[in-house]
RORO-467986 format. One record per residue: residue number from 1; residue in three letters; x, y, z of N, C-alpha, C in turn. Coordinates in nm, 3 decimals. Layout:
<atom NUM,ala,<X,Y,Z>,<X,Y,Z>,<X,Y,Z>>,
...
//
This chain:
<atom 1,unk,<3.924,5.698,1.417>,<3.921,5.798,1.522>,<3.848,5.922,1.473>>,
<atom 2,unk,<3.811,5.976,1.566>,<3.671,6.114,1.527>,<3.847,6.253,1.497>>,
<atom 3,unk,<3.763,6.307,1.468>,<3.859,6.475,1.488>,<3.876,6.488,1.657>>,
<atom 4,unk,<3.796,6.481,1.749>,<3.818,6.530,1.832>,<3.944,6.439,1.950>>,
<atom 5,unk,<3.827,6.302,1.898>,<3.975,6.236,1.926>,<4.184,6.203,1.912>>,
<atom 6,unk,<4.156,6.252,1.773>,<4.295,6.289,1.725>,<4.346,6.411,1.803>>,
<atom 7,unk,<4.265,6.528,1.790>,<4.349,6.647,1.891>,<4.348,6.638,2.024>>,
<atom 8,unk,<4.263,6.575,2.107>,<4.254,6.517,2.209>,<4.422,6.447,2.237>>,
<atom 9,unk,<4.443,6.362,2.146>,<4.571,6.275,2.161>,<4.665,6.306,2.128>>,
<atom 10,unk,<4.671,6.431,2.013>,<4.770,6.506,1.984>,<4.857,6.592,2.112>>,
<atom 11,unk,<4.701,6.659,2.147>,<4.707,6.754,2.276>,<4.795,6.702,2.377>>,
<atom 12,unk,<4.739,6.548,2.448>,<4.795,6.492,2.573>,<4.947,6.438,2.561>>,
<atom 13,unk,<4.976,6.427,2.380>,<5.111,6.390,2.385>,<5.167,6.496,2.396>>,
<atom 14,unk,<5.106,6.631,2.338>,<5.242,6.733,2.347>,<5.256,6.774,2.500>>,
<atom 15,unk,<5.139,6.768,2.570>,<5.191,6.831,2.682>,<5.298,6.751,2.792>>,
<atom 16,unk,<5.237,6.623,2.722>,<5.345,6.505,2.803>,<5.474,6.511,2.763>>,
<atom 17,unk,<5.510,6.559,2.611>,<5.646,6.602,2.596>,<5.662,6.454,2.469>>,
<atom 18,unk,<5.569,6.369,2.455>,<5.596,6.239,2.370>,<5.575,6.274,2.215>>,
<atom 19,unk,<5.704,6.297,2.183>,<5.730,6.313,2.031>,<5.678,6.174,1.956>>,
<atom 20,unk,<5.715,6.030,2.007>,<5.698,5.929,1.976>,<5.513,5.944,1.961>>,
<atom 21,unk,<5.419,5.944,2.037>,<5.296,5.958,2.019>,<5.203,6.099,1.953>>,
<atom 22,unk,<5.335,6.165,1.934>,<5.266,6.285,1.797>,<5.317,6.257,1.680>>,
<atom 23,unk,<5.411,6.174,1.612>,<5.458,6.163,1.482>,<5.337,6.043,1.485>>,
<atom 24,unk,<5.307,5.969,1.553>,<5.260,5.871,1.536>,<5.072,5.859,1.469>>,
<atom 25,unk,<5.017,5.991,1.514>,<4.956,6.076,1.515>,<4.929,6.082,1.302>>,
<atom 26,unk,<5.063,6.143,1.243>,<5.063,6.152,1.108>,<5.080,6.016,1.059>>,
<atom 27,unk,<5.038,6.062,0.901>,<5.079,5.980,0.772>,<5.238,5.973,0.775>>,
<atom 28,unk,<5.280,5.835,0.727>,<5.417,5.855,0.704>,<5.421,5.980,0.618>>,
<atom 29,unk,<5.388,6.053,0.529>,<5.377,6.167,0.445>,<5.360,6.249,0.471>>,
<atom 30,unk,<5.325,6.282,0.630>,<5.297,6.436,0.690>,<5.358,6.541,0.717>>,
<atom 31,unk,<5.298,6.608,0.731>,<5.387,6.753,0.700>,<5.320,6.809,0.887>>,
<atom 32,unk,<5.399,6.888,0.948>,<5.347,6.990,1.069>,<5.449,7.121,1.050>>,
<atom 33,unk,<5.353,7.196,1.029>,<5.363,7.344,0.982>,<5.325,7.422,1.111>>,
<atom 34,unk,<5.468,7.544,1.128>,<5.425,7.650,1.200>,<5.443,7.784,1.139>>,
<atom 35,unk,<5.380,7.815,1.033>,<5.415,7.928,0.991>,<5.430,8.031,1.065>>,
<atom 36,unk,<5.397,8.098,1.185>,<5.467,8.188,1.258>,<5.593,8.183,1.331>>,
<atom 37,unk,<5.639,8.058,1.346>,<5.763,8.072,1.449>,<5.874,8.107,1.353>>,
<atom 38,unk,<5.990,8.170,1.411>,<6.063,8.213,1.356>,<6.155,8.134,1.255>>,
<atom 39,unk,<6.216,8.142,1.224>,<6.298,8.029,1.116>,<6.431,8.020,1.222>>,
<atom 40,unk,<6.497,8.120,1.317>,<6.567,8.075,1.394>,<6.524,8.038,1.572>>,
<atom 41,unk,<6.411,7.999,1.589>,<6.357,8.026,1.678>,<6.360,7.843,1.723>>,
<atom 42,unk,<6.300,7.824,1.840>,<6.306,7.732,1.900>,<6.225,7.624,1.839>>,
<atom 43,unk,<6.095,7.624,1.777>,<6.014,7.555,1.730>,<6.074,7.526,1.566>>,
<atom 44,unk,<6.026,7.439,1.541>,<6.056,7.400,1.325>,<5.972,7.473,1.292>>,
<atom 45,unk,<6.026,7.538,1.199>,<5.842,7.624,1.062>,<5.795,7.497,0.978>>,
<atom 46,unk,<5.839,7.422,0.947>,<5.833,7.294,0.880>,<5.944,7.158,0.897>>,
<atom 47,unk,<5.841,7.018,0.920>,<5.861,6.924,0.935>,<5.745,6.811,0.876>>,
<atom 48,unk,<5.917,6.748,0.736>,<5.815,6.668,0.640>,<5.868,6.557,0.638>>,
<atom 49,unk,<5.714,6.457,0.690>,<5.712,6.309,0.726>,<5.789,6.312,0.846>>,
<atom 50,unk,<5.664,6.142,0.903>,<5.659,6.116,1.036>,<5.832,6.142,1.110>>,
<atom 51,unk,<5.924,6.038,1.036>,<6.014,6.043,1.117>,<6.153,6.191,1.131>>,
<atom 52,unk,<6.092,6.302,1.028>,<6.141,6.432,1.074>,<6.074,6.488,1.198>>,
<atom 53,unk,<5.937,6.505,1.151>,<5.827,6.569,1.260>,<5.853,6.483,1.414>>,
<atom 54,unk,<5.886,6.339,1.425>,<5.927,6.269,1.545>,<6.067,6.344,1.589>>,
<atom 55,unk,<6.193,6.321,1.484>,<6.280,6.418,1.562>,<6.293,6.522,1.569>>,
<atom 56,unk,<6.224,6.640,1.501>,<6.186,6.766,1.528>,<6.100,6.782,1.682>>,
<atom 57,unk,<6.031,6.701,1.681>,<5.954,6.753,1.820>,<6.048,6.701,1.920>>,
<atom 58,unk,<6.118,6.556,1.899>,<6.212,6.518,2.012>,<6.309,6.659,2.038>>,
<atom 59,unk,<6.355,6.677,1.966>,<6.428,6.827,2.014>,<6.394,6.953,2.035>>,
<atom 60,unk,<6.273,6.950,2.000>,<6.162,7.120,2.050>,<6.144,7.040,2.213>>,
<atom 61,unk,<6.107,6.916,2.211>,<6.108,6.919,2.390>,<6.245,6.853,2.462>>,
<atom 62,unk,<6.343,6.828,2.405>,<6.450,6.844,2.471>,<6.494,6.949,2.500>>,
<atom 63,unk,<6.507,7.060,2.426>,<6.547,7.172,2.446>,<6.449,7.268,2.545>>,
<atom 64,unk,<6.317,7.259,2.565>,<6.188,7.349,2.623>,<6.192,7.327,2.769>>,
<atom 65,unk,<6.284,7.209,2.807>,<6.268,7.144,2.966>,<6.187,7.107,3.003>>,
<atom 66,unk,<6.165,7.141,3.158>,<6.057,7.047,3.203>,<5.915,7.062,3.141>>,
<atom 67,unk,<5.858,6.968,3.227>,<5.723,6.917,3.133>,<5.616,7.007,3.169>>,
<atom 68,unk,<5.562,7.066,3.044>,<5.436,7.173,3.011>,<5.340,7.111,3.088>>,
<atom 69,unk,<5.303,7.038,3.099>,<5.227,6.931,3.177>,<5.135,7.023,3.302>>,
<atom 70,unk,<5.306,7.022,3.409>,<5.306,7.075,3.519>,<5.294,7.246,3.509>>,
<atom 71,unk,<5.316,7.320,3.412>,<5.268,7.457,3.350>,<5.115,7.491,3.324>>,
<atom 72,unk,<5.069,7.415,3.305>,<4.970,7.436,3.271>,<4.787,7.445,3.302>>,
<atom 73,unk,<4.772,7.548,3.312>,<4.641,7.543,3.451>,<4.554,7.509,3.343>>,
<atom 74,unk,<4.529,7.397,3.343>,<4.366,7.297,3.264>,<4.263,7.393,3.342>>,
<atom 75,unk,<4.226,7.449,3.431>,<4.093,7.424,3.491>,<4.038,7.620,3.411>>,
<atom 76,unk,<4.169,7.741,3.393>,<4.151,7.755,3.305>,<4.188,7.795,3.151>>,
<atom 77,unk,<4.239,7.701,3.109>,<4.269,7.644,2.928>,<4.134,7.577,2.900>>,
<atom 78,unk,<4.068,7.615,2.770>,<4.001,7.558,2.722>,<4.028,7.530,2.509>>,
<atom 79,unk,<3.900,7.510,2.505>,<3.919,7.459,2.314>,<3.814,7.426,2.254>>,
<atom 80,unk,<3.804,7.516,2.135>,<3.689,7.477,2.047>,<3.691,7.449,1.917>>,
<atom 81,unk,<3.651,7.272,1.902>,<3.641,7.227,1.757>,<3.560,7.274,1.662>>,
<atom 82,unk,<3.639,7.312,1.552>,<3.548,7.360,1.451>,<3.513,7.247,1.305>>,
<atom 83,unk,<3.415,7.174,1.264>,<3.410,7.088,1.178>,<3.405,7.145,1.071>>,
<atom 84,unk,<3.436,7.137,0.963>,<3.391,7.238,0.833>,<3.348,7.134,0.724>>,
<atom 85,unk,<3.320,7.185,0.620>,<3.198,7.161,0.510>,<3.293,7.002,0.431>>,
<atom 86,unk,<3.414,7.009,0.488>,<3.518,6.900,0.402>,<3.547,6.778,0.552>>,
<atom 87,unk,<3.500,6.666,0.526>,<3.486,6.561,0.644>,<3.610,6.564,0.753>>,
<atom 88,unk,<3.714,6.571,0.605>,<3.890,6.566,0.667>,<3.962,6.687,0.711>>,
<atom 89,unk,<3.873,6.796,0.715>,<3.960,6.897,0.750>,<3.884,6.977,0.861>>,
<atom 90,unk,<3.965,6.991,0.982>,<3.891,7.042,1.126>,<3.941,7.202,1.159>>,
<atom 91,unk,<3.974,7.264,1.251>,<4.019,7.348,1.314>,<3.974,7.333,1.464>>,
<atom 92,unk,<4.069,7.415,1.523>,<4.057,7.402,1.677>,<4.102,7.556,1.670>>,
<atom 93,unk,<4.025,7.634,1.801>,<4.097,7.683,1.835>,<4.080,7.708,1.974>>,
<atom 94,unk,<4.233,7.742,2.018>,<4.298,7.735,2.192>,<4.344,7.821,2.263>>,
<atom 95,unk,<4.270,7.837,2.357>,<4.346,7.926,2.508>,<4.357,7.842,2.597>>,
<atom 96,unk,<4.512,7.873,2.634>,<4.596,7.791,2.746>,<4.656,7.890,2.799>>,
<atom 97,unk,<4.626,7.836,2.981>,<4.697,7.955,3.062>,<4.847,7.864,3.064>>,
<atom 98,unk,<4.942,7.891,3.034>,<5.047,7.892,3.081>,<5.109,7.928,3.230>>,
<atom 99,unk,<5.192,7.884,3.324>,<5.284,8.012,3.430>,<5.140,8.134,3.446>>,
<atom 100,unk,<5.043,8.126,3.405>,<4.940,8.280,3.448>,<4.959,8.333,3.323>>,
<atom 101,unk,<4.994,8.309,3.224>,<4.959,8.374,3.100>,<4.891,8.307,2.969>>,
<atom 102,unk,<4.804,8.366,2.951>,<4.698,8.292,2.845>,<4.814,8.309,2.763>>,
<atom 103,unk,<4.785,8.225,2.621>,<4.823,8.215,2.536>,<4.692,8.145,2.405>>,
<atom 104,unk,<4.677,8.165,2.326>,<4.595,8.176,2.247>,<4.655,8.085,2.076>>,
<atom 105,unk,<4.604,8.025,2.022>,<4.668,7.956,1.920>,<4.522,7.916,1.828>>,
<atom 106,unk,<4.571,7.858,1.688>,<4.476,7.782,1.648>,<4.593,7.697,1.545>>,
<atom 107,unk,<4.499,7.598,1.550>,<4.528,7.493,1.439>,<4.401,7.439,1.357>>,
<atom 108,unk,<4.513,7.374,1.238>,<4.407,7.354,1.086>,<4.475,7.216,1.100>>,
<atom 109,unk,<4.412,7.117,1.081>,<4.428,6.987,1.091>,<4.370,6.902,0.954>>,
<atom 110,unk,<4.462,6.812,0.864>,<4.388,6.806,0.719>,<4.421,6.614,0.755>>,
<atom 111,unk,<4.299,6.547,0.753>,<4.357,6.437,0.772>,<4.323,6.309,0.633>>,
<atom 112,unk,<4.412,6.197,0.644>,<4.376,6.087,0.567>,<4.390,5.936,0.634>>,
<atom 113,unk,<4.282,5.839,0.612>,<4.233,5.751,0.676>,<4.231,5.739,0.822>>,
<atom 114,unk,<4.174,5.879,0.896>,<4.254,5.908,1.020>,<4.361,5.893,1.123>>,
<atom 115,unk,<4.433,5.979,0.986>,<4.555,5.995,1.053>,<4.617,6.203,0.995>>,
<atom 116,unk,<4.682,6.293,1.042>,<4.682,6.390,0.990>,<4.796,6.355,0.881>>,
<atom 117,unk,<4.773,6.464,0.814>,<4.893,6.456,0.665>,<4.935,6.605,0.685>>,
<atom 118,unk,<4.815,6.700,0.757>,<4.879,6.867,0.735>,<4.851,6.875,0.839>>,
<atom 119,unk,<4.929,6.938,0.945>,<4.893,7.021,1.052>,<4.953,7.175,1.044>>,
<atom 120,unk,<4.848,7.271,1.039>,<4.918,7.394,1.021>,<4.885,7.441,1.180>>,
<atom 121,unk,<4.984,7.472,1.268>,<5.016,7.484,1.388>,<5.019,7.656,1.448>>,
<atom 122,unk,<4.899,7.761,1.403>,<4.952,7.924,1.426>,<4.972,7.939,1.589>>,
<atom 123,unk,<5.097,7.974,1.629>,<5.128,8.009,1.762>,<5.247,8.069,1.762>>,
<atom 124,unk,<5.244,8.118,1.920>,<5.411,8.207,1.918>,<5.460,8.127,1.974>>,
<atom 125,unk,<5.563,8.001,1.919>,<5.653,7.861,2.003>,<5.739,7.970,2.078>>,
<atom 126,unk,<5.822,8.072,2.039>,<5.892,8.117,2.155>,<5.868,8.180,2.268>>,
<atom 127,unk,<5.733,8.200,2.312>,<5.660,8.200,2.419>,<5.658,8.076,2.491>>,
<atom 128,unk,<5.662,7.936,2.450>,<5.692,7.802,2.545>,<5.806,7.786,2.602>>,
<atom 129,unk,<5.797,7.745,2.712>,<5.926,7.663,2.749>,<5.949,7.554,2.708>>,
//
């Protein structure tokens, strides 16, 4: 799979709420990093290997409710891939209107045999539902 394809699929699972198709996403060995969210806050600051990062996200969207899905004005959210000088390591970065409020993020994506091993995730999770 290309880079763009992976965040592409990353993307459509989170907004669908499918924890099962974002752990799935990593290396059994992966790590998804949010270094900004709070340590008591709604989102994990860290989740290591697939089947934490699977029930970590199962409960960031059990708890967030309904589905971001229906939040979210695509027409205008957009995103721009950034490739850098190392094959396996990408960046994105994202504006999503939320409810009428942009919200702005980036991610660092470090992958192996395409699949991610690091996702460093910068956003404010307690701004989501």
């Amino acid at each position: 799979m290309t880079p763009q394809e992976i965040f592409e699929q990353y993307l459509f699972a989170g907004m669908t709420r499918n924890a099962d198709a974002q752990a799935a996403l990593f290396t059994e060995d992966g790590v998804l990093e949010a270094p900004l969210a709070d340590p008591h806050g709604v989102f994990p600051r860290r989740l290591a290997g697939r089947k934490a990062i699977r029930d970590g996200l199962s409960t960031f969207h059990a708890r967030a409710g309904a589905d971001v899905a229906g939040q979210v004005d695509v027409d205008h959210s957009r995103y721009v891939l950034h490739a850098t000088e190392e094959p396996e390591v990408f960046v994105v970065e994202i504006d999503v209107m939320v409810d009428g409020a942009m919200q702005s993020l980036v991610q660092i994506y470090r992958l192996r045999d395409e699949k991610i091993v690091l996702l460093r995730d910068f956003f404010a999770p307690d701004s989501v539902r």
